[in-house]
N, C-alpha and C positions, 0 to 999 in steps of 0.2 A: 632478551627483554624480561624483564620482571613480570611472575604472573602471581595474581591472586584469588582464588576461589573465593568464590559468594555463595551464599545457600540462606534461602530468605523461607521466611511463611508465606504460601501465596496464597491463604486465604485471608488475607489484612492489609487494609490498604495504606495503614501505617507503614508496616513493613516493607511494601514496595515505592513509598515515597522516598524510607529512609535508602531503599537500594537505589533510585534515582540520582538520590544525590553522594553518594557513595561511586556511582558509578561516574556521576560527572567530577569527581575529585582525582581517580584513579587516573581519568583520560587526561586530566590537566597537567596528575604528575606523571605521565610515561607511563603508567602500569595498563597492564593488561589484565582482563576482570575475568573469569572462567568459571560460567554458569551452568549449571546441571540442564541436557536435553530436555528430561520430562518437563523440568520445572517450568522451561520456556514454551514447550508444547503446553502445559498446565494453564499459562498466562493467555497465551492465545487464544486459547477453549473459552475461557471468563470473557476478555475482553469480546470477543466475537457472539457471545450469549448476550452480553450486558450486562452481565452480574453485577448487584449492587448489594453492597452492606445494610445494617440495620440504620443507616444513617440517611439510606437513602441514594452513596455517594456510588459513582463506580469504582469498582476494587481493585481495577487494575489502572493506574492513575495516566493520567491523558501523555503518552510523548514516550513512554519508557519499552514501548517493544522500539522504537525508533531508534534507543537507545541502545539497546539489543543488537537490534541489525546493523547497526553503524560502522561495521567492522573493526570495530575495538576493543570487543568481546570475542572468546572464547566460547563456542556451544559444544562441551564435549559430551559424551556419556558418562554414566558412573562406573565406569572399569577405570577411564581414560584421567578423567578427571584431576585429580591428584598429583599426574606427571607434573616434575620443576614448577611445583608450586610453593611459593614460600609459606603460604601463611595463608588460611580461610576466616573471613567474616562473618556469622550466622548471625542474621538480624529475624528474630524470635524471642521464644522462651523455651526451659530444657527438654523442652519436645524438639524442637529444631534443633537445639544441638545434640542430642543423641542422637539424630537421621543425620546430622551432616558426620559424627563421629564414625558412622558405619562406612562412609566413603573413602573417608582420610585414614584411618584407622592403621593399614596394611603400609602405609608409604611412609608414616612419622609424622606426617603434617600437622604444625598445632593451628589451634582454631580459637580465635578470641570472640564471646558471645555480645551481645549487644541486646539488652533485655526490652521484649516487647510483650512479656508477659505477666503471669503473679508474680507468687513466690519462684523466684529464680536463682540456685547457686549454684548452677556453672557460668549463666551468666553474668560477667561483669559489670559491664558499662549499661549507663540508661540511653536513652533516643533522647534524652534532651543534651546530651554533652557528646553527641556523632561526629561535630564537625572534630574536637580536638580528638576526639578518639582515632577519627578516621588517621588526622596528622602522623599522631603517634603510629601509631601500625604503619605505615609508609614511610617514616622513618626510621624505624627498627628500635622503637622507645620501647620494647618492652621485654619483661623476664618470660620462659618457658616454666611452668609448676606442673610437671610429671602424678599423674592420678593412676591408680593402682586399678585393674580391672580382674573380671572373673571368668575364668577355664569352667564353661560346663559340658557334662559329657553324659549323654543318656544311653541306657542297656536297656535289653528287652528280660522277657523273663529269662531268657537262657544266659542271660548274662554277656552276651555280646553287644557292643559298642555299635551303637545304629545313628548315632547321630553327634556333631559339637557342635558347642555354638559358644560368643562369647556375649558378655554382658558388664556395661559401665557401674548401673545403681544397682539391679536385682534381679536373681529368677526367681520367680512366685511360682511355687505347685500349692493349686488351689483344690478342692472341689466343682467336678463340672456340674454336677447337680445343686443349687440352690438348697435342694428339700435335704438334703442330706450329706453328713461329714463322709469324710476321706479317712482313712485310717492308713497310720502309715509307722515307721520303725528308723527312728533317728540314729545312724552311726556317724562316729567323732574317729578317725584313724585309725579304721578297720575294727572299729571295738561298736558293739552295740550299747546306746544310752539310753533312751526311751521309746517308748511305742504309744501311741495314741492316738484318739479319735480326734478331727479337727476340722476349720475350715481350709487350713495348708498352711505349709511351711513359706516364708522367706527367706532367701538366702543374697544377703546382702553386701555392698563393698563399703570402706567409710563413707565414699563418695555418697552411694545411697540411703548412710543411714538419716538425711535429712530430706529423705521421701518417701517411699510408699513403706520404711520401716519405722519411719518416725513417726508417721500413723498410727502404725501397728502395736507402740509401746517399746519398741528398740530405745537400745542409749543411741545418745548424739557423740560421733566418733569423728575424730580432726580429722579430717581428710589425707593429711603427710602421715596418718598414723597405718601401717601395714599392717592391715588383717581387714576378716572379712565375720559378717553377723550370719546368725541364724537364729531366724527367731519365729515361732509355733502361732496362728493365726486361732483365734482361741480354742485353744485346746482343752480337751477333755481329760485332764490332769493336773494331779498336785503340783508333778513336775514340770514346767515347762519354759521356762524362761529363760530369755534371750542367751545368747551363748557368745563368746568375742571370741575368735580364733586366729591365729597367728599364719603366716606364710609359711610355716613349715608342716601344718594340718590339712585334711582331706577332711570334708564332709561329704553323707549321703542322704538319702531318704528315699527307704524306698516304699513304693506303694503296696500294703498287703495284697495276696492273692486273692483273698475271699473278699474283696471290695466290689460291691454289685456292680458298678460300674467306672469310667475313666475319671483321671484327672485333669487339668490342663497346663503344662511347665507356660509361663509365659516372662518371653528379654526384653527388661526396661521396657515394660506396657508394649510393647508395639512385634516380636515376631514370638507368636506359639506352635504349640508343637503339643498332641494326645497323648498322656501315658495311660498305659493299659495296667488294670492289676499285673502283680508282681513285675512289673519293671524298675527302673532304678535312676534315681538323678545323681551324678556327684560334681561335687563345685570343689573349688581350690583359688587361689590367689594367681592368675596368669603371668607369666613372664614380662610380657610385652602391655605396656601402659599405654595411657594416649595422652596428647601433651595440649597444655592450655593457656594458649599467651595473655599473659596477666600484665596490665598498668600500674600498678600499684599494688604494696605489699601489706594491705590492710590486714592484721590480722585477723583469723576466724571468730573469735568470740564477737568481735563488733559486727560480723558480717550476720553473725543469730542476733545479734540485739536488734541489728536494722532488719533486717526480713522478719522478723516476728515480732516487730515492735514491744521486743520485751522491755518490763520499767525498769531502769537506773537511775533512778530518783535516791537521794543520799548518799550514793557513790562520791570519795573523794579520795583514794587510791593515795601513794606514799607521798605525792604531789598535789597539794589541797589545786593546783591549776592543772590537773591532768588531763581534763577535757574538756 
């Protein structure tokens, strides 16, 4: 039988309506729905509290742990999860799909987003077009579009490898202290480029340069384009601007020794990790991508015009009917 992984926000009770009726669509068509343990212990916990949104409503919406138990669902763990699964659902914004990414990640599985947040560009679809979304996705309507992720790998001062981890949009080495910069020494392919005082470095994928580096002053990088940013959170130099790097470059940075105290590496906002003076981060372009089933092949530039409502006002392109 057909299985398909769900991975919802469970603090929205949009998002668990939309999984309601997702789930009542799957059981219609034959599929089986395979839902994260914590998430359903997480749903219980609310429901059994009362939890209510700022609306007043309850968040866990009336009927859907029923929906849960009804033996047509899947409650696996996140080791388990993943197994012969075709294809996961994330009904969120790109918080939830970079936590459903860490799941699927190791298996292939791609994941089509369903946006119940702000600005969202991983995810695709809106909640107001679920019902044909959901169609498509159970009928295999759609394309896989491969996103390039990042190998990082941290030393201590002696230069030993004490930890990897990997990351979709960014690792941020920041400064832990507020009151005061980080000072650190930028190498590019074993070669040292700059050293500077700063609030930290970003080391970014294309995927990420339309977030925490887009903030930061990074370019805006097409996502099918292979390479990865690094770019100096403002730093205390002439030199310091963004850097685009290729798949065949390493970068480092590492944290000066005489730094009164740590920094903090943190993957796509959500898992960190202490660097101590003189230890070392290096990032690279990973092997292994993760994949992201897409409905439609809207190109990127329209997808920045609509999430940032930028004006295209006088635009009329080689086709005075082009749009």
């Amino acid at each position: 039988m057909r299985r398909f992984l769900l991975y919802v926000h469970t603090g929205r009770r949009s998002a668990l309506e939309a999984m309601a009726t997702v789930l009542h669509e799957m059981r219609r068509r034959g599929v089986r729905g395979v839902v994260i343990d914590d998430q359903v212990t997480e749903l219980r916990q609310q429901s059994t509290a009362g939890i209510r949104d700022a609306d007043g409503q309850r968040v866990v919406p009336e009927g859907l742990l029923d929906l849960l138990d009804g033996g047509d669902v899947d409650i696996d763990d996140v080791v388990t999860a993943a197994d012969a699964v075709e294809l996961g659902i994330v009904l969120g914004g790109d918080g939830t799909i970079l936590r459903a990414l860490e799941i699927v990640r190791g298996a292939g599985v791609p994941l089509h987003g369903v946006n119940l947040g702000h600005v969202g560009f991983l995810a695709e679809s809106e909640v107001a077009d679920l019902s044909d979304t959901v169609r498509r996705l159970l009928d295999g309507d759609y394309g896989i579009e491969e996103r390039s992720t990042l190998d990082i790998a941290v030393f201590d001062a002696d230069r030993r490898q004490i930890a990897s981890h990997w990351a979709l949009n960014e690792a941020s080495l920041e400064k832990a202290d507020r009151l005061k910069m980080v000072n650190v020494v930028l190498e590019i392919d074993g070669r040292p480029v700059s050293s500077f005082g700063c609030d930290g470095v970003l080391l970014s994928s294309s995927t990420g340069s339309t977030a925490y580096a887009f903030s930061a002053g990074g370019p805006v990088v097409w996502p099918e384009v292979d390479a990865f940013l690094v770019v100096p959170l403002a730093a205390h130099a002439l030199f310091a601007r963004p850097l685009v790097l290729g798949r065949s470059s390493r970068a480092a940075v590492e944290v000066v020794a005489d730094n009164s105290g740590p920094a903090l590496l943190t993957l796509d906002g959500r898992r960190s990790l202490e660097i101590l003076p003189g230890m070392r981060v290096e990032t690279g372009l990973s092997p292994e991508t993760v994949r992201l089933a897409r409905l439609s092949s809207t190109p990127f530039a329209d997808r920045l015009v609509e999430k940032f409502r930028l004006p295209v006002v006088g635009w009329r392109g080689r086709d005075a009917q082009g749009r």
